[in-house]
Steps between C-alpha positions, in 0.01 A plus 500: 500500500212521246605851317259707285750442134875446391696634804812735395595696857421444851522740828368450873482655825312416791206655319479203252611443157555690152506284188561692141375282220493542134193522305389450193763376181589854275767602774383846494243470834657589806540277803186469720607494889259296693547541930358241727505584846515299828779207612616165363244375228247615652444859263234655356575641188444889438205605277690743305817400327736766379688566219877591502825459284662301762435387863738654712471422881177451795519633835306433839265713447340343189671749261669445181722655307557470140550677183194630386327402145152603353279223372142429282379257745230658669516238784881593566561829653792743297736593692655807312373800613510813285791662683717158526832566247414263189802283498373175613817442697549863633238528772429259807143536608328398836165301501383452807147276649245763441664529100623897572815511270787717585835598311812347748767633264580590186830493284464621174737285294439178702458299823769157457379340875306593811373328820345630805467391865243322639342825694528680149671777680835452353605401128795425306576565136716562228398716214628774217398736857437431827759228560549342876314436819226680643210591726234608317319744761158679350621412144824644563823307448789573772826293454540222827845420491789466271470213235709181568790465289375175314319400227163636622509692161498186305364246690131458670537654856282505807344718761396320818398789702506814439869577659658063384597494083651151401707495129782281371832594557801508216692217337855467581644228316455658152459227234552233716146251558302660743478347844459612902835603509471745184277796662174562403420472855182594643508826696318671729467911489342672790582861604817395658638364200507169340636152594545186299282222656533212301540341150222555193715205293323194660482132401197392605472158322574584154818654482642843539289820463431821505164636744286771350388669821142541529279669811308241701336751722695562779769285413724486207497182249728379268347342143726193333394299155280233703551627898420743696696617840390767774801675724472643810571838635870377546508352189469133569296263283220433731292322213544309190209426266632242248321373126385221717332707751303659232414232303672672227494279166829413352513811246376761754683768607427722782446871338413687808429525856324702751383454838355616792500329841278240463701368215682545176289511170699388184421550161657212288474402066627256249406507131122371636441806685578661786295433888522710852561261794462573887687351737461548856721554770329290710276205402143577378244307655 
């Protein structure tokens, strides 16, 4: 994909893409967000980017979520409204395709990771505050179901749907190398309670390693140092995207990954740079 500068953070829905990329060279500007909407390649990039501290999620609906920054650029639109706590990392803010901004949450001494679902209707976070899963119901946060008993505090976790929350299960072989058999498996957490569904340490070519989980839509991915594999709802590996698949050059490593269902978008660097590929589920014609 031809991407409007230096690509640092990448989110998608069925609404399109988000890109965050840095601009200019003091390191003082904040990010600019740029959204594309439509399916595949085929997008048409948003006239207003937006600035933000970090890029944070993108649901179905076009709207993303970040933490809010101010900026000089008059052709980027702030993002930190008056009322917004100041700490760059404290409040999560809601953009969404008409530019309204809105305040999702706010902790005062710090948000570590969130991620919502692809309606938007339910989030999950961890934070110096509001810590757990959630519907978020006319800006109002109400607790889902309990938290899995994993490592959803420490690791990248998922929300599916609104009611499905994917995370990585425990090690049990202490120091021993990590493998399949040690844990870390991936579980499922739905209302009922949680089930282990399969493994997150996968060899998919180049040894043992550990997924980062990342939301593909609907479905939940899992993000290796040059692959990329999609599980079902049972937790079977219904796809692997290898280095060779994405035409990945030998020093390229895959960064991060997000989807919707007409494919998986991937952003990938080396020391050259860093590039967002698109790769279908089904052939494009």
């Amino acid at each position: 994909m031809t991407t409007p500068g230096e690509v640092v953070a990448i989110a998608a829905s069925d609404a399109g893409v988000a890109i965050a990329v840095v601009e200019g060279t003091d390191g003082d500007e904040p990010l600019v967000i740029h959204r594309a909407h439509g399916a595949d390649c085929a997008l048409a990039w948003d006239d207003a980017p937006l600035a933000a501290a970090a890029l944070l999620d993108f649901d179905d609906d076009g709207d993303v979520y970040l933490f809010p920054a101010e900026t000089r650029d008059a052709d980027v639109l702030s993002t930190l409204l008056p009322e917004f706590f100041a700490g760059l990392d404290s409040t999560i803010a809601r953009v969404d395709t008409d530019d309204a901004i809105a305040e999702v949450v706010s902790a005062g001494r710090g948000i570590w990771s969130f991620g919502v679902s692809p309606s938007g209707d339910a989030l999950w976070m961890t934070a110096c505050g509001p810590t757990g899963i959630f519907t978020l119901d006319d800006d109002e946060l109400t607790p889902t179901m309990p938290p899995p008993s994993t490592l959803w505090q420490q690791q990248p976790s998922v929300l599916t749907d609104d009611e499905t929350f994917w995370s990585i299960g425990t090690g049990t072989c202490g120091t021993a190398p990590s493998s399949p058999a040690c844990g870390f498996a991936l579980v499922r957490t739905t209302a009922t309670g949680s089930t282990e569904v399969g493994p997150t340490i996968l060899d998919v070519g180049a040894g043992l390693e550990a997924a980062r989980l990342a939301r593909c839509g609907a479905s939940v991915c899992g993000v290796l140092s040059r692959a990329i594999v999609r599980w079902d709802d049972d937790g079977h590996i219904e796809r692997t995207i290898s280095a060779s698949d994405l035409g990945a050059r030998t020093a390229e490593r895959v960064l991060q990954v997000a989807g919707n269902h007409h494919g998986v978008y991937a952003l990938l660097g080396d020391d050259a740079g860093t590039r967002v590929l698109f790769v279908p589920d089904e052939p494009i014609d």
